[in-house]
PQR file of N, CA, C, O and H, with PARSE charges and radii, in Angstrom:
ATOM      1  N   UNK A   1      91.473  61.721  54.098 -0.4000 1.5000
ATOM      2  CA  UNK A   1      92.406  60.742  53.574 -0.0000 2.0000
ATOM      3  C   UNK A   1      93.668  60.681  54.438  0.5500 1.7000
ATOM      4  O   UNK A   1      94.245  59.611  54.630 -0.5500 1.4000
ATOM      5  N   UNK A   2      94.119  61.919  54.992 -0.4000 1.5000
ATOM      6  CA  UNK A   2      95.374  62.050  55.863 -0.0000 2.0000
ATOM      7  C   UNK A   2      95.247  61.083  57.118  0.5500 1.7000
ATOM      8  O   UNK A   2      96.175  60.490  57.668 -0.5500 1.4000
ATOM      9  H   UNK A   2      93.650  62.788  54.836  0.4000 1.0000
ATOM     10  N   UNK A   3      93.431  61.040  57.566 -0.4000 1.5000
ATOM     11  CA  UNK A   3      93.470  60.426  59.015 -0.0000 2.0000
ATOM     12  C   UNK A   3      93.629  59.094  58.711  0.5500 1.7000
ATOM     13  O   UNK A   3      94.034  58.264  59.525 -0.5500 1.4000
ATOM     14  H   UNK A   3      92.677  61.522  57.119  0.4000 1.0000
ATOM     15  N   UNK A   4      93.319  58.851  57.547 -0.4000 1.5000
ATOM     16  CA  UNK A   4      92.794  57.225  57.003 -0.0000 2.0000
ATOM     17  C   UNK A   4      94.597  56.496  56.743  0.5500 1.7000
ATOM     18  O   UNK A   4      95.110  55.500  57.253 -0.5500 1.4000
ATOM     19  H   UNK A   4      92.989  59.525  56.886  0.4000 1.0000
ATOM     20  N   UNK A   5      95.194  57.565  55.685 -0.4000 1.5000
ATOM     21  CA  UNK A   5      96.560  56.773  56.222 -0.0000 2.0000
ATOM     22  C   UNK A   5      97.556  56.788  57.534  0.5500 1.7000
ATOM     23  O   UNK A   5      98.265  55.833  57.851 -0.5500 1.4000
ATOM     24  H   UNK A   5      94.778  58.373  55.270  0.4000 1.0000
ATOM     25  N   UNK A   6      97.487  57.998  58.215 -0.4000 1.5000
ATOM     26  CA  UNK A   6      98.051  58.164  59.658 -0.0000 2.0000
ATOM     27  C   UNK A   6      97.179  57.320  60.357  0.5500 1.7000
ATOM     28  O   UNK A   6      97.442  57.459  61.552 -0.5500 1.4000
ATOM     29  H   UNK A   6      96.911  58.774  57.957  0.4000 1.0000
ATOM     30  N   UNK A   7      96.240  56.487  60.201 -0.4000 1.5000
ATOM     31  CA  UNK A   7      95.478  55.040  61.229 -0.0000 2.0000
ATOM     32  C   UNK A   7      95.857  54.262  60.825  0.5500 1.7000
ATOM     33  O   UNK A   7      95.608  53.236  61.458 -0.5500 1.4000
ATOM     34  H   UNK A   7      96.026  56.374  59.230  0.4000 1.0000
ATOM     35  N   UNK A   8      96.814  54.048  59.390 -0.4000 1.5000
ATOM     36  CA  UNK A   8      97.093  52.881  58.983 -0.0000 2.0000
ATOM     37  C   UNK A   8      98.433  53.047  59.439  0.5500 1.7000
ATOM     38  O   UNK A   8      98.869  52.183  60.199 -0.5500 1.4000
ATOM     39  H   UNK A   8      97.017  54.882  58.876  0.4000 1.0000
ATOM     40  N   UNK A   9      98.942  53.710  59.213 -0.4000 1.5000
ATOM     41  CA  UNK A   9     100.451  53.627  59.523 -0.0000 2.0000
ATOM     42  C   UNK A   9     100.973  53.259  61.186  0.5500 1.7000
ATOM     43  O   UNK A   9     101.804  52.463  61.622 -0.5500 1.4000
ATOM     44  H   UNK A   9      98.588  54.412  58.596  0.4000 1.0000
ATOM     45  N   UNK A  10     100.143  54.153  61.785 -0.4000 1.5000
ATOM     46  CA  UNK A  10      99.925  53.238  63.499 -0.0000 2.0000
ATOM     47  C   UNK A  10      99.670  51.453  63.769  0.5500 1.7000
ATOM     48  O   UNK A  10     100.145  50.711  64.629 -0.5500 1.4000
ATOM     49  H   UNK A  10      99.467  54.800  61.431  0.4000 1.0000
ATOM     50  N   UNK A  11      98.984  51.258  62.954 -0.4000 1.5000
ATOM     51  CA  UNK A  11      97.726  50.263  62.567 -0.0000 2.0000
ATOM     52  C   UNK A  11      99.686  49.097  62.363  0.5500 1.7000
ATOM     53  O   UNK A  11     100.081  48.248  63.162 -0.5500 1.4000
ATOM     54  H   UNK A  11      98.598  51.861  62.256  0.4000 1.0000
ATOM     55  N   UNK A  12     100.203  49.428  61.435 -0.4000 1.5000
ATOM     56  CA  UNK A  12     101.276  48.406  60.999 -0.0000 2.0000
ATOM     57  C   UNK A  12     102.504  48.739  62.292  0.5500 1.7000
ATOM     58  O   UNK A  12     103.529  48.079  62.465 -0.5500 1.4000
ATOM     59  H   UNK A  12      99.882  50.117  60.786  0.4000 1.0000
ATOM     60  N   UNK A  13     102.137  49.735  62.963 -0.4000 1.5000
ATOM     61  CA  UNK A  13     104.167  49.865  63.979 -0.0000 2.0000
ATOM     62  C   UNK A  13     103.128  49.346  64.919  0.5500 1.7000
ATOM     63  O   UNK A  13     103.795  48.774  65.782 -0.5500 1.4000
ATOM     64  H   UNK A  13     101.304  50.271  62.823  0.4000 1.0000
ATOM     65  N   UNK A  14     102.008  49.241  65.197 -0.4000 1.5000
ATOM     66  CA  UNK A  14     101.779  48.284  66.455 -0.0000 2.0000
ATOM     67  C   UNK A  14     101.679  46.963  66.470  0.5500 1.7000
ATOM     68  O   UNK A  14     102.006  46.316  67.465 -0.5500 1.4000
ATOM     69  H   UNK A  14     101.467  49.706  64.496  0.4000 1.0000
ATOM     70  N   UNK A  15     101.100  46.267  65.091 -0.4000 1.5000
ATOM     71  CA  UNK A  15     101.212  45.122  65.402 -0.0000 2.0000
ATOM     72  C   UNK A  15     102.701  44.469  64.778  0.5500 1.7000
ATOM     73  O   UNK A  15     103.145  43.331  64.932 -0.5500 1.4000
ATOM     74  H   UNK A  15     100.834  46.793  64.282  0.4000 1.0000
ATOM     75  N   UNK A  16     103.161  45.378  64.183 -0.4000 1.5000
ATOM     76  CA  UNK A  16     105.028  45.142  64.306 -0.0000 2.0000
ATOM     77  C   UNK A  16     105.931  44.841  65.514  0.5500 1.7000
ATOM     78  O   UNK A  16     106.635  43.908  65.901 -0.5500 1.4000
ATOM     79  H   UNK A  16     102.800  46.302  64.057  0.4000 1.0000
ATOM     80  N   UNK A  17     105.492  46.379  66.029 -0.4000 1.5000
ATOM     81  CA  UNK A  17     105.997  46.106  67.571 -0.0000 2.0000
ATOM     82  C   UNK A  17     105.429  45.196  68.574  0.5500 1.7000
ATOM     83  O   UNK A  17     106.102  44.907  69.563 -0.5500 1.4000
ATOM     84  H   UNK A  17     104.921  47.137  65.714  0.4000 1.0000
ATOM     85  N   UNK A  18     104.130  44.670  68.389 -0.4000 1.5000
ATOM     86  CA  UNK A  18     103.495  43.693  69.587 -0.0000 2.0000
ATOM     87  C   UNK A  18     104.149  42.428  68.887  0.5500 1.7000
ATOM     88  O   UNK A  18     104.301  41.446  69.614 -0.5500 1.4000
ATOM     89  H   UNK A  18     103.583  44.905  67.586  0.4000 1.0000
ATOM     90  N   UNK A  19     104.576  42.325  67.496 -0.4000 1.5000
ATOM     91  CA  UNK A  19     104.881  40.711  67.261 -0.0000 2.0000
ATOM     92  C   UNK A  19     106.631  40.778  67.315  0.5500 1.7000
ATOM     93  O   UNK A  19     107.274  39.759  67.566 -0.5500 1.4000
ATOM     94  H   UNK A  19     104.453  43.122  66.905  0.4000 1.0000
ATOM     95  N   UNK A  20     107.221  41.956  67.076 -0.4000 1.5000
ATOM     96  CA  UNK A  20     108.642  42.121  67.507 -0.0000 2.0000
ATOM     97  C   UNK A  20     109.054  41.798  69.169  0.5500 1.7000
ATOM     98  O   UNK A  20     109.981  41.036  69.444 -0.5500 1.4000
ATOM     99  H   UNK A  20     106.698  42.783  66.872  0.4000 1.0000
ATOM    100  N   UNK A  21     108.252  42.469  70.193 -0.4000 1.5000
ATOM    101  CA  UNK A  21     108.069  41.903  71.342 -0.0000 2.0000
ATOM    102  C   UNK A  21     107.752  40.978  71.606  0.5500 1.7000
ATOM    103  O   UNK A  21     108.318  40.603  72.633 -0.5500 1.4000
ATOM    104  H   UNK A  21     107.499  43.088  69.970  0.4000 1.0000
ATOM    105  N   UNK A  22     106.681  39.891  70.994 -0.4000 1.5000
ATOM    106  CA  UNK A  22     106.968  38.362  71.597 -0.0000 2.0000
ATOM    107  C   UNK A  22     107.652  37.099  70.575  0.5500 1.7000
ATOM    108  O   UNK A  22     107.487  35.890  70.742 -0.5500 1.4000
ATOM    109  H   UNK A  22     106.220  40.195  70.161  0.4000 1.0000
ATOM    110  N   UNK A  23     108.407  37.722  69.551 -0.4000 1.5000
ATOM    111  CA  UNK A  23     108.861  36.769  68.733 -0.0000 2.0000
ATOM    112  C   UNK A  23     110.335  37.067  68.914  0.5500 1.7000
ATOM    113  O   UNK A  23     111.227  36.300  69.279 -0.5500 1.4000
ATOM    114  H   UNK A  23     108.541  38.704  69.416  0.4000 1.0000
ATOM    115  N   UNK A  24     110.418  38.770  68.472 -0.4000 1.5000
ATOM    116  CA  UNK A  24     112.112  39.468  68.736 -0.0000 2.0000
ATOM    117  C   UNK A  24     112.539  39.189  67.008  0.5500 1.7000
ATOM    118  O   UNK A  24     113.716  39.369  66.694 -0.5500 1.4000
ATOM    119  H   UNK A  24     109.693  39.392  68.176  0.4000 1.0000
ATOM    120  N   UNK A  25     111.383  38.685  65.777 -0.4000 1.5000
ATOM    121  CA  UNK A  25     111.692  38.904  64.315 -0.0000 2.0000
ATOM    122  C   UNK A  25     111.202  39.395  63.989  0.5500 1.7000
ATOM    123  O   UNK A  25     109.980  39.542  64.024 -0.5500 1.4000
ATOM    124  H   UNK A  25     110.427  38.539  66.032  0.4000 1.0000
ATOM    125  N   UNK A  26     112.355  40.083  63.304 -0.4000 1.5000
ATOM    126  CA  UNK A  26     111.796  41.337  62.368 -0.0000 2.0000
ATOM    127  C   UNK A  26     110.928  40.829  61.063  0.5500 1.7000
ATOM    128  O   UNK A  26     109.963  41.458  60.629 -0.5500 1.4000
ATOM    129  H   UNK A  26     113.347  39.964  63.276  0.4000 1.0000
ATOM    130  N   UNK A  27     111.490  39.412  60.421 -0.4000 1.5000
ATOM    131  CA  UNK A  27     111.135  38.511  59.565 -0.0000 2.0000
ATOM    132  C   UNK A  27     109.455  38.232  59.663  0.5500 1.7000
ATOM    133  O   UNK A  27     108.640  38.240  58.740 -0.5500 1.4000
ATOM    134  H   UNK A  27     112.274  38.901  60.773  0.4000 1.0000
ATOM    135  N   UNK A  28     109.187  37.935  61.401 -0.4000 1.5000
ATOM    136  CA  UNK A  28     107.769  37.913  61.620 -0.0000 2.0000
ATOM    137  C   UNK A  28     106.883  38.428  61.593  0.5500 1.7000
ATOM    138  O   UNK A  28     105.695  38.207  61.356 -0.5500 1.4000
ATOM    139  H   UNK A  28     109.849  37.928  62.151  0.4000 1.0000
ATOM    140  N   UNK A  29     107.995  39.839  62.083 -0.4000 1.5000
ATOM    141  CA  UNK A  29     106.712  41.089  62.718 -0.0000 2.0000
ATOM    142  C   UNK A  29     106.688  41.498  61.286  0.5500 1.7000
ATOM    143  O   UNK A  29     105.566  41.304  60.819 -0.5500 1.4000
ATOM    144  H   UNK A  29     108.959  40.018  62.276  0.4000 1.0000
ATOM    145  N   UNK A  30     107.256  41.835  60.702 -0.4000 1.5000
ATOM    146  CA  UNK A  30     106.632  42.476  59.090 -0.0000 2.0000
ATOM    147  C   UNK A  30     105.876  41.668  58.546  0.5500 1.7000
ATOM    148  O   UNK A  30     105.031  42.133  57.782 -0.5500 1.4000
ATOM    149  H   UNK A  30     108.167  41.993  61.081  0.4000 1.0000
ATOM    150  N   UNK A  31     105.930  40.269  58.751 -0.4000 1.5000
ATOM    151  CA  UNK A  31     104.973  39.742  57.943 -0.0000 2.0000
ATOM    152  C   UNK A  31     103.451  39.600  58.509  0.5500 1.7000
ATOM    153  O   UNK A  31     102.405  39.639  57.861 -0.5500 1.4000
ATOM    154  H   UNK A  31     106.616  39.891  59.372  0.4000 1.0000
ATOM    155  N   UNK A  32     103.683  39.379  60.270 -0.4000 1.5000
ATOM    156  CA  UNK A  32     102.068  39.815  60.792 -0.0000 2.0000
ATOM    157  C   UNK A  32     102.266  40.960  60.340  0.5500 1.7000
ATOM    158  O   UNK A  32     101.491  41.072  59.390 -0.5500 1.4000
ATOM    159  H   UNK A  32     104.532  39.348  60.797  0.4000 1.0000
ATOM    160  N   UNK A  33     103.098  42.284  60.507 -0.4000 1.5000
ATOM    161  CA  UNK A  33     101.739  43.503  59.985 -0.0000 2.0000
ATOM    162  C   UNK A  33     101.763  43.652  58.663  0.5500 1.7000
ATOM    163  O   UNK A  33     101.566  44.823  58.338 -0.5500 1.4000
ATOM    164  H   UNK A  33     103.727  42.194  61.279  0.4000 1.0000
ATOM    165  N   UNK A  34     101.984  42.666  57.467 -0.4000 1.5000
ATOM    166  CA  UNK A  34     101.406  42.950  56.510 -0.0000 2.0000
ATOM    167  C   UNK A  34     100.404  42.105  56.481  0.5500 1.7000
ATOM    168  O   UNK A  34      99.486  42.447  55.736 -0.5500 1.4000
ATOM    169  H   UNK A  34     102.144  41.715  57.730  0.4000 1.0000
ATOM    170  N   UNK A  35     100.233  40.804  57.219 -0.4000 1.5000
ATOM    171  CA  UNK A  35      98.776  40.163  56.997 -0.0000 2.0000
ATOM    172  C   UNK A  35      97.726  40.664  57.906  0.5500 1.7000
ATOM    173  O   UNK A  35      96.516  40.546  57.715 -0.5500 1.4000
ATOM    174  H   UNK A  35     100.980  40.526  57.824  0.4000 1.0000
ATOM    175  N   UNK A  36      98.183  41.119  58.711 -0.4000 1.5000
ATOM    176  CA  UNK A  36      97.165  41.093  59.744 -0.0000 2.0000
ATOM    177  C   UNK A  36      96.227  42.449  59.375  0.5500 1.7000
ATOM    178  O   UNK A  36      95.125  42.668  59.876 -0.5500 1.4000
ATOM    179  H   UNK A  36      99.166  41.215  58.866  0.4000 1.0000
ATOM    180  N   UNK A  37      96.805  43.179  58.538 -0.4000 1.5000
ATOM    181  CA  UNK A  37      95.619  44.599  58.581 -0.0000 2.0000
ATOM    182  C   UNK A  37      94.640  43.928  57.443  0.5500 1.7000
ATOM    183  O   UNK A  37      93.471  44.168  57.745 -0.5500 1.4000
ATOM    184  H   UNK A  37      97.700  43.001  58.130  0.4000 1.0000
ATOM    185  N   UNK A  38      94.741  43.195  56.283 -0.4000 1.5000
ATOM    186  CA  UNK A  38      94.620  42.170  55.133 -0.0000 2.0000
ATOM    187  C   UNK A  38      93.413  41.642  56.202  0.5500 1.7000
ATOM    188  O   UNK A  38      92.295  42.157  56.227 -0.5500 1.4000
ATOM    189  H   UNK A  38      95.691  43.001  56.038  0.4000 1.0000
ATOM    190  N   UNK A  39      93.851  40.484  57.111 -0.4000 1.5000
ATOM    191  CA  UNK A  39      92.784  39.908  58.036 -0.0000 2.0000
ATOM    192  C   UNK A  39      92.097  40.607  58.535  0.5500 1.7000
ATOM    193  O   UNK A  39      91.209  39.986  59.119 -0.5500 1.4000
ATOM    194  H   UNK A  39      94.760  40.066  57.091  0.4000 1.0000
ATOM    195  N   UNK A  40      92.010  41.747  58.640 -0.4000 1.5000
ATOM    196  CA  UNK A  40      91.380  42.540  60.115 -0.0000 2.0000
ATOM    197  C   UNK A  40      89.936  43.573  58.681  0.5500 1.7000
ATOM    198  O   UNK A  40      89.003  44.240  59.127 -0.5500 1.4000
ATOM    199  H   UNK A  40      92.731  42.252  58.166  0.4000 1.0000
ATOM    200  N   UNK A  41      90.109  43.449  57.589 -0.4000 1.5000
ATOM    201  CA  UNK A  41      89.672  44.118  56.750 -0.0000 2.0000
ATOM    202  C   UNK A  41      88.701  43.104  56.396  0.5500 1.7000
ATOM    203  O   UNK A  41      87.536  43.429  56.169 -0.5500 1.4000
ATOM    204  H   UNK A  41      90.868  42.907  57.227  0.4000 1.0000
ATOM    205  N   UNK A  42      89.199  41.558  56.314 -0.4000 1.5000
ATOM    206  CA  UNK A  42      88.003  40.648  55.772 -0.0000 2.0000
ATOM    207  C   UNK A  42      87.001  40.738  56.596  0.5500 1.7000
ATOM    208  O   UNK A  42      85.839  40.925  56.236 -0.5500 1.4000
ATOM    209  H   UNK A  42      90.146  41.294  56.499  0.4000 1.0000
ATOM    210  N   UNK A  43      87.526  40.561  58.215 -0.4000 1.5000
ATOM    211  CA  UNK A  43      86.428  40.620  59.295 -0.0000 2.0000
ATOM    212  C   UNK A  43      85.958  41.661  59.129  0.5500 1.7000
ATOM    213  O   UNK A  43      84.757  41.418  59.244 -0.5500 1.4000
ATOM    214  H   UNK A  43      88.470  40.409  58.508  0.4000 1.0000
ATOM    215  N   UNK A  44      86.101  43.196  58.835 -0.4000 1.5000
ATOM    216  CA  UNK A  44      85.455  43.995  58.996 -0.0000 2.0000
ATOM    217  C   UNK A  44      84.315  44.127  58.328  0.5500 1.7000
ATOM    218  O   UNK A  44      83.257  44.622  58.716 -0.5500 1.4000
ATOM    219  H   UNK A  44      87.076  43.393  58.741  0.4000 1.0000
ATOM    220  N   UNK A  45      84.746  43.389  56.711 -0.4000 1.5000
ATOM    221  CA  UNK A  45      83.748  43.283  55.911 -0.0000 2.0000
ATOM    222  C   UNK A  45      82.125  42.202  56.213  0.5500 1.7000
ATOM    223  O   UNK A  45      81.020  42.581  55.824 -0.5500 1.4000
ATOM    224  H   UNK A  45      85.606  42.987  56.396  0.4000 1.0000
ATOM    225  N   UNK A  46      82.341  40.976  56.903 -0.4000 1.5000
ATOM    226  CA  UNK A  46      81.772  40.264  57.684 -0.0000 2.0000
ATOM    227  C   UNK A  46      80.700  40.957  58.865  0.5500 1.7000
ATOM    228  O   UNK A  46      79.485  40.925  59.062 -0.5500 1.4000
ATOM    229  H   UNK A  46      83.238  40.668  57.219  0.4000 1.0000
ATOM    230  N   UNK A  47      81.816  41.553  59.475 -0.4000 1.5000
ATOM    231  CA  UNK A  47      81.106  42.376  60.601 -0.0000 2.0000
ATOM    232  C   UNK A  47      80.311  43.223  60.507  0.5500 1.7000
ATOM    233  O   UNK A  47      79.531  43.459  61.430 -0.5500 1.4000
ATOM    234  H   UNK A  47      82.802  41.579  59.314  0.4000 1.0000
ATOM    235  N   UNK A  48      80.306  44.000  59.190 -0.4000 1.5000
ATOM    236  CA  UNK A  48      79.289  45.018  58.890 -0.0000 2.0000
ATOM    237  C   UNK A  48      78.196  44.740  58.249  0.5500 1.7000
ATOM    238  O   UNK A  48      77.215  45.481  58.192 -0.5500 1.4000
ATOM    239  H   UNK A  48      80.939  43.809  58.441  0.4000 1.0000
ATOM    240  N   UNK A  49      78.342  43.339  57.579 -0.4000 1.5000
ATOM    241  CA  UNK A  49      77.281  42.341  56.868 -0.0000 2.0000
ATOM    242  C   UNK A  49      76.278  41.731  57.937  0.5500 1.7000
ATOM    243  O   UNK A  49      75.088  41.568  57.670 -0.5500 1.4000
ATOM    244  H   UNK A  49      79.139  42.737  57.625  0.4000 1.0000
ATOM    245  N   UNK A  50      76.877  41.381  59.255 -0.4000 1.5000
ATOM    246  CA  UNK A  50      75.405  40.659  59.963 -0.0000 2.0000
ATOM    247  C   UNK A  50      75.168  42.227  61.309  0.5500 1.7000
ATOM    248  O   UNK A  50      74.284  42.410  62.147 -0.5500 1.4000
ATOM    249  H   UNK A  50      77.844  41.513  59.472  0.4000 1.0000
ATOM    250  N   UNK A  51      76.250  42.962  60.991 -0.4000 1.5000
ATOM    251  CA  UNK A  51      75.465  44.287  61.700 -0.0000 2.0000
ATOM    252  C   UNK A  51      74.331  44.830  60.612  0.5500 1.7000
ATOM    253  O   UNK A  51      73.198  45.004  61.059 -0.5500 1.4000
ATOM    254  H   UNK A  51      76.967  42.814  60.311  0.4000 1.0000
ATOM    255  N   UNK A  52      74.506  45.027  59.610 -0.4000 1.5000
ATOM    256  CA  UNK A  52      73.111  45.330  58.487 -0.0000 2.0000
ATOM    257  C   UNK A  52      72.469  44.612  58.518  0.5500 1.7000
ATOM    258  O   UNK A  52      71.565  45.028  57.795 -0.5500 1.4000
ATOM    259  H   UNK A  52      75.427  44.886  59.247  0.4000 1.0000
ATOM    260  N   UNK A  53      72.139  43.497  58.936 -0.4000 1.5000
ATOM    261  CA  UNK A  53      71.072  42.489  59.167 -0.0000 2.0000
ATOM    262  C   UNK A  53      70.320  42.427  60.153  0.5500 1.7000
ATOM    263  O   UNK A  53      69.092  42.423  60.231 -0.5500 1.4000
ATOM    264  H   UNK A  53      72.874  43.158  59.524  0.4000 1.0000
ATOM    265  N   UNK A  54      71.166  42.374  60.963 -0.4000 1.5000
ATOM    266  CA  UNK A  54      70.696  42.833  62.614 -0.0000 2.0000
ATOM    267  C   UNK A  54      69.763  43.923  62.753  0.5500 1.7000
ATOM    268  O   UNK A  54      68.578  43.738  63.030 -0.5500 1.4000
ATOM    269  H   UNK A  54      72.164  42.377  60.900  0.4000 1.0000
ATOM    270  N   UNK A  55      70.325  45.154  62.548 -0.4000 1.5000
ATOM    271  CA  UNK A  55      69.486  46.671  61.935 -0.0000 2.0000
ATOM    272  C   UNK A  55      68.288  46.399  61.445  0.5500 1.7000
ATOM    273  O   UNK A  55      67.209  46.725  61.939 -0.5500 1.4000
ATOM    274  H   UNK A  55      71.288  45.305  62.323  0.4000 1.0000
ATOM    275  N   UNK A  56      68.573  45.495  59.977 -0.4000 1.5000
ATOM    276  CA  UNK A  56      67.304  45.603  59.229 -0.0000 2.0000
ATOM    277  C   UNK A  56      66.293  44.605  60.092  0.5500 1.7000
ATOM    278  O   UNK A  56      65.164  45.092  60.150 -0.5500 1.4000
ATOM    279  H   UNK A  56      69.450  45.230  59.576  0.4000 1.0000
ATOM    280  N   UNK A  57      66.425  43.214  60.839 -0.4000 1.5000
ATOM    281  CA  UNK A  57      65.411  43.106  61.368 -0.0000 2.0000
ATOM    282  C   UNK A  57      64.882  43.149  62.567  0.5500 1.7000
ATOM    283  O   UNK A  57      63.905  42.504  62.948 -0.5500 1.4000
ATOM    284  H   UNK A  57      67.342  42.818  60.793  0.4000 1.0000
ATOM    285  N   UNK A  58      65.858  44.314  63.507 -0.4000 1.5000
ATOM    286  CA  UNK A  58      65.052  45.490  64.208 -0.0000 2.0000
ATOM    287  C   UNK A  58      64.121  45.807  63.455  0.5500 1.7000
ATOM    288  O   UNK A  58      63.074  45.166  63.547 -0.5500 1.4000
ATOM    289  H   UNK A  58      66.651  44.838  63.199  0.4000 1.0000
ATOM    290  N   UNK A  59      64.190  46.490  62.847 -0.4000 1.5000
ATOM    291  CA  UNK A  59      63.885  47.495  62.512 -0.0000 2.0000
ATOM    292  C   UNK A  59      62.454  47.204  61.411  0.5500 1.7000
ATOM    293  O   UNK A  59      61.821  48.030  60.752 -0.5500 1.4000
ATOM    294  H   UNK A  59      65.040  47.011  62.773  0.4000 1.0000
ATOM    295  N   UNK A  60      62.283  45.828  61.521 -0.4000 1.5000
ATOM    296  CA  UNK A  60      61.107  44.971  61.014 -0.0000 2.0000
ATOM    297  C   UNK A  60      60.205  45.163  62.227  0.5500 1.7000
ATOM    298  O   UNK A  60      60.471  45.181  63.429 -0.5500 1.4000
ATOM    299  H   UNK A  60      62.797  45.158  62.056  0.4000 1.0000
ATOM    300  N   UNK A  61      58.779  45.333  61.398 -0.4000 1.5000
ATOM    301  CA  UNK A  61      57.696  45.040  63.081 -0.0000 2.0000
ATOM    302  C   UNK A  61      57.611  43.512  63.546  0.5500 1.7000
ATOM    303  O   UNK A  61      57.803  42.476  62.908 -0.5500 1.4000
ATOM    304  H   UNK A  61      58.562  45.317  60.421  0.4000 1.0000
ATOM    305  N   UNK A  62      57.288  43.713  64.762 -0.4000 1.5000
ATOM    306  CA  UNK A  62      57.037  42.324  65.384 -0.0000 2.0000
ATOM    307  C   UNK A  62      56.431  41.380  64.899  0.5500 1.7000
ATOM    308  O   UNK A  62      56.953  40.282  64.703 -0.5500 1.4000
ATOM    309  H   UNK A  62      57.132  44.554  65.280  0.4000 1.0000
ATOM    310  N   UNK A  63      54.985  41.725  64.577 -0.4000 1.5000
ATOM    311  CA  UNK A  63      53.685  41.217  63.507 -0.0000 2.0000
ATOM    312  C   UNK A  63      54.645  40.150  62.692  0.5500 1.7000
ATOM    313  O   UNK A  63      54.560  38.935  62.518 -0.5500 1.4000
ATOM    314  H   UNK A  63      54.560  42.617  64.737  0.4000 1.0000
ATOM    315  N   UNK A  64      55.661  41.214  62.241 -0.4000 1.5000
ATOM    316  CA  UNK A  64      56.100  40.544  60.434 -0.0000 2.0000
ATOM    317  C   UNK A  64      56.914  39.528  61.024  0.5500 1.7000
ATOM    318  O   UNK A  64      56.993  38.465  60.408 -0.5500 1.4000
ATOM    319  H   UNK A  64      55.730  42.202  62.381  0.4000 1.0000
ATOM    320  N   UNK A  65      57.622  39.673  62.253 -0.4000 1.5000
ATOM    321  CA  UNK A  65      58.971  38.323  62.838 -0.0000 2.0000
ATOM    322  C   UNK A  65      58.220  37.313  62.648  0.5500 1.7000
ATOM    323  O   UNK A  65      57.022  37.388  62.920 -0.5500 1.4000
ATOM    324  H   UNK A  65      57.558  40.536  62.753  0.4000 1.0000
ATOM    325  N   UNK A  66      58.846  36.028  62.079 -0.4000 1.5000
ATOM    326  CA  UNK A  66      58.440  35.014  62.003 -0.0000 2.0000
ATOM    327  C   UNK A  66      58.201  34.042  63.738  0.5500 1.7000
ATOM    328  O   UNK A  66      59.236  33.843  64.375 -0.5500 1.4000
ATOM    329  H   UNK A  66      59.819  35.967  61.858  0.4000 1.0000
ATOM    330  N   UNK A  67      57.011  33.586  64.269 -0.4000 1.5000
ATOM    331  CA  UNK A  67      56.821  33.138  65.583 -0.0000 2.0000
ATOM    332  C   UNK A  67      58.237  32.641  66.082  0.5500 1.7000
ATOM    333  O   UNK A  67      58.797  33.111  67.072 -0.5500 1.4000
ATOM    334  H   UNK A  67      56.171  33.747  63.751  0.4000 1.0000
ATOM    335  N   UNK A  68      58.931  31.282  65.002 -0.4000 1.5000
ATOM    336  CA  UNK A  68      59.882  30.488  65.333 -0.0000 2.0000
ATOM    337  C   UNK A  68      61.189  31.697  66.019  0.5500 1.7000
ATOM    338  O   UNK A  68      62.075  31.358  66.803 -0.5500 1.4000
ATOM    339  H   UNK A  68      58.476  30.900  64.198  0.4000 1.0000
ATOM    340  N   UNK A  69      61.064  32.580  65.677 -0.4000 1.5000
ATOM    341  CA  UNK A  69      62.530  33.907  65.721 -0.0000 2.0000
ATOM    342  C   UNK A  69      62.053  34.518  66.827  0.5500 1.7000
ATOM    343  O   UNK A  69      62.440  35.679  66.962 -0.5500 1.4000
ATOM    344  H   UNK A  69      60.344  32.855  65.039  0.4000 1.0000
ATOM    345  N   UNK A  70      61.279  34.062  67.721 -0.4000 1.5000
ATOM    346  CA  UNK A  70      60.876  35.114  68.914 -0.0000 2.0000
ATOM    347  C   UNK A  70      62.710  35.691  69.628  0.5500 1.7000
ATOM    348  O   UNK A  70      63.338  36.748  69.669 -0.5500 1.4000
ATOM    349  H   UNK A  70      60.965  33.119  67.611  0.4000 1.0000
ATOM    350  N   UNK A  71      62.950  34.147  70.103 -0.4000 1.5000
ATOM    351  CA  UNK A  71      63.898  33.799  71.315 -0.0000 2.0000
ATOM    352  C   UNK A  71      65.240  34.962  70.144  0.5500 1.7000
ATOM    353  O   UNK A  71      65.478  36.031  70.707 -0.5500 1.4000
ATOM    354  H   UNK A  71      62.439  33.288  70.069  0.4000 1.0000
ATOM    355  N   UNK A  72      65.673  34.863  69.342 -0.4000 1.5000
ATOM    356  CA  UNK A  72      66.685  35.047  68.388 -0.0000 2.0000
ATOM    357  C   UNK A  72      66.523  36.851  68.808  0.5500 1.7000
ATOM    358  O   UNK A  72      67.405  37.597  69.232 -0.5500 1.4000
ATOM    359  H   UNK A  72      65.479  33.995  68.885  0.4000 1.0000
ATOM    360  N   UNK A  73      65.176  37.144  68.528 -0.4000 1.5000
ATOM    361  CA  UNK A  73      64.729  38.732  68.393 -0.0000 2.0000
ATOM    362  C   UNK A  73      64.975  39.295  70.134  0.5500 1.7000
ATOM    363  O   UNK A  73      64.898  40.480  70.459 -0.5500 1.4000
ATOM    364  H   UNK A  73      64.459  36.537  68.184  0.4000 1.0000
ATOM    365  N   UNK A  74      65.084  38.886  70.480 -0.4000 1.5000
ATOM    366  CA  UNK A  74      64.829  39.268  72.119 -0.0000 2.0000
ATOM    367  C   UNK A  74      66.080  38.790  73.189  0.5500 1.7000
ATOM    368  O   UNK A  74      66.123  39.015  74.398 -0.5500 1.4000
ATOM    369  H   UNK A  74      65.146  37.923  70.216  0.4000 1.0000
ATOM    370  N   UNK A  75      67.010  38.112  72.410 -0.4000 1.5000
ATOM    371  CA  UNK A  75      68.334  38.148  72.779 -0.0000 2.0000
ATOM    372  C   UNK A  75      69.426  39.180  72.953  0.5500 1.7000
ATOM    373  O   UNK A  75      70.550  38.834  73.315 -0.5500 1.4000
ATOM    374  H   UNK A  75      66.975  37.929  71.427  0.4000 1.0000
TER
END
């Protein structure tokens, strides 16, 4: 739990400081790093949804791939 909030707490002084450096507001940068970890959590949730998909149809035999999904499977 300690690493999980010491990654978050990095997680908000960087994108504070990267939006304090090209804006120079403090008004801004707090408000990207309170949305942006918010955004970065939806994608993550997304991202781990068509990575479990991906996995699962690896991980299907060939036989079972539908013909039309060759090109899709082999990309």
């Amino acid at each position: 739990m300690l690493k999980t909030l010491t990654f978050t707490l990095m997680h908000f002084c960087i994108a504070f400081g990267v939006t304090y450096a090209l804006t120079g507001s403090v008004a801004a940068s707090g408000l990207v790093a309170a949305i942006e970890p918010l955004c970065n959590s939806v994608g993550f949730y997304f991202h781990e949804k068509i990575w479990q998909r991906f996995e699962r149809n690896r991980k299907q035999p060939a036989a079972q791939r539908p013909k039309h999904a060759w090109l899709h499977h082999h990309a």
